[in-house]
C-alpha positions in Angstrom: -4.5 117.0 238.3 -4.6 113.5 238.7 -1.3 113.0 237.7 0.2 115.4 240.4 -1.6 113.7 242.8 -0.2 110.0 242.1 3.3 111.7 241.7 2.4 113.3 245.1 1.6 110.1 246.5 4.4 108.0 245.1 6.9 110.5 246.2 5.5 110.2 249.9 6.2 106.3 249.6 10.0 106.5 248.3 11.7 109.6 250.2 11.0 108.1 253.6 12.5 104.8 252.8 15.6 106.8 251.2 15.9 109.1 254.0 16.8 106.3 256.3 19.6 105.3 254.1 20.9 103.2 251.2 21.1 100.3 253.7 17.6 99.8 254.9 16.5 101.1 251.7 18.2 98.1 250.1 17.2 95.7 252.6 13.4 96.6 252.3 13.6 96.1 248.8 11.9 92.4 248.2 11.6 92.8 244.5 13.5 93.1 240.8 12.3 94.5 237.6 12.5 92.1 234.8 15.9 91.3 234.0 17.9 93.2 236.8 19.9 91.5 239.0 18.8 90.4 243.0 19.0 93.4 245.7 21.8 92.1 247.9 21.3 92.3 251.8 23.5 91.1 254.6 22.5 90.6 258.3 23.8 90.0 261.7 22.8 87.8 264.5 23.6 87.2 268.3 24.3 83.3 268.5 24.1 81.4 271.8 27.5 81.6 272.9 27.4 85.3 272.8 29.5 85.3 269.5 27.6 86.7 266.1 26.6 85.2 262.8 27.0 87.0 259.7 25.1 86.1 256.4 24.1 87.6 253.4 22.9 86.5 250.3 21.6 88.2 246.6 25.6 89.1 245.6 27.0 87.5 242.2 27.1 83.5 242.8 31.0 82.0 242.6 32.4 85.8 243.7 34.4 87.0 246.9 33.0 89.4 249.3 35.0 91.4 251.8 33.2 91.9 255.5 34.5 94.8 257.9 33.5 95.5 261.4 35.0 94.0 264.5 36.7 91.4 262.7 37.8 91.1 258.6 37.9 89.1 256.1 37.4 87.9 251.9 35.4 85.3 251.4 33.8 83.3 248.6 29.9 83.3 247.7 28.1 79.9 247.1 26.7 79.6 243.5 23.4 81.3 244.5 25.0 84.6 246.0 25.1 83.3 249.3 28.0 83.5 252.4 27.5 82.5 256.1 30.2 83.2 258.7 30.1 82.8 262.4 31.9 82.8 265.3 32.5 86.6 264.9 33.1 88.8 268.0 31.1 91.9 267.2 27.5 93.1 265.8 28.6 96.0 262.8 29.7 95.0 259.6 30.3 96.7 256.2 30.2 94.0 252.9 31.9 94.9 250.0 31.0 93.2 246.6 32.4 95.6 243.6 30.5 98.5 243.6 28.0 97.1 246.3 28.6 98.5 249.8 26.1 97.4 252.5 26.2 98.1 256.0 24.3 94.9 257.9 21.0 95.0 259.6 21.6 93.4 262.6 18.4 91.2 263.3 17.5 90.3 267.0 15.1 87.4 268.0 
């Protein structure tokens, strides 16, 4: 009984975070089991001159990313899975990294 109870429980914790979508769900995920690779997120921000910054970071160190939205292009990650763009004229963007597909959460100040 127990048992059904913590499955109960721990089912309550995971379908609401999967019902908003592989996004978010990625995003809110802060933490790796041993020996798996980093959760990779990307997010958007409104700069100063009304243009947006685009960043991301957890993706493969020395690999290309492709970014879609307003604006598109391939660009390189630093050695720690990290890229930075900005300058861009619009707030959605898709990342692409082999299998990895993330749509950005756009993150407001």
């Amino acid at each position: 009984m127990n048992r059904n109870r913590r499955l109960a429980a721990f089912a309550s914790l995971i379908v609401p975070a999967l019902a908003l979508g592989p996004a978010v769900a990625a995003y809110a995920s802060t933490t790796t089991a041993p020996g798996a690779a980093p959760s990779a997120t990307c997010n958007v921000e409104r700069e100063s001159n009304g243009k947006y910054h685009l960043w991301g970071e957890g993706f493969p160190g020395g690999t290309k990313v492709t970014y879609s939205g307003s604006s598109s292009d391939t660009v390189p990650t630093d050695e720690g899975g990290r890229f930075d763009i900005g300058g861009l004229s619009g707030s959605q963007f898709v990342v692409k990294s082999g299998s990895t597909t993330l749509t950005c959460v756009v993150v407001q100040h």
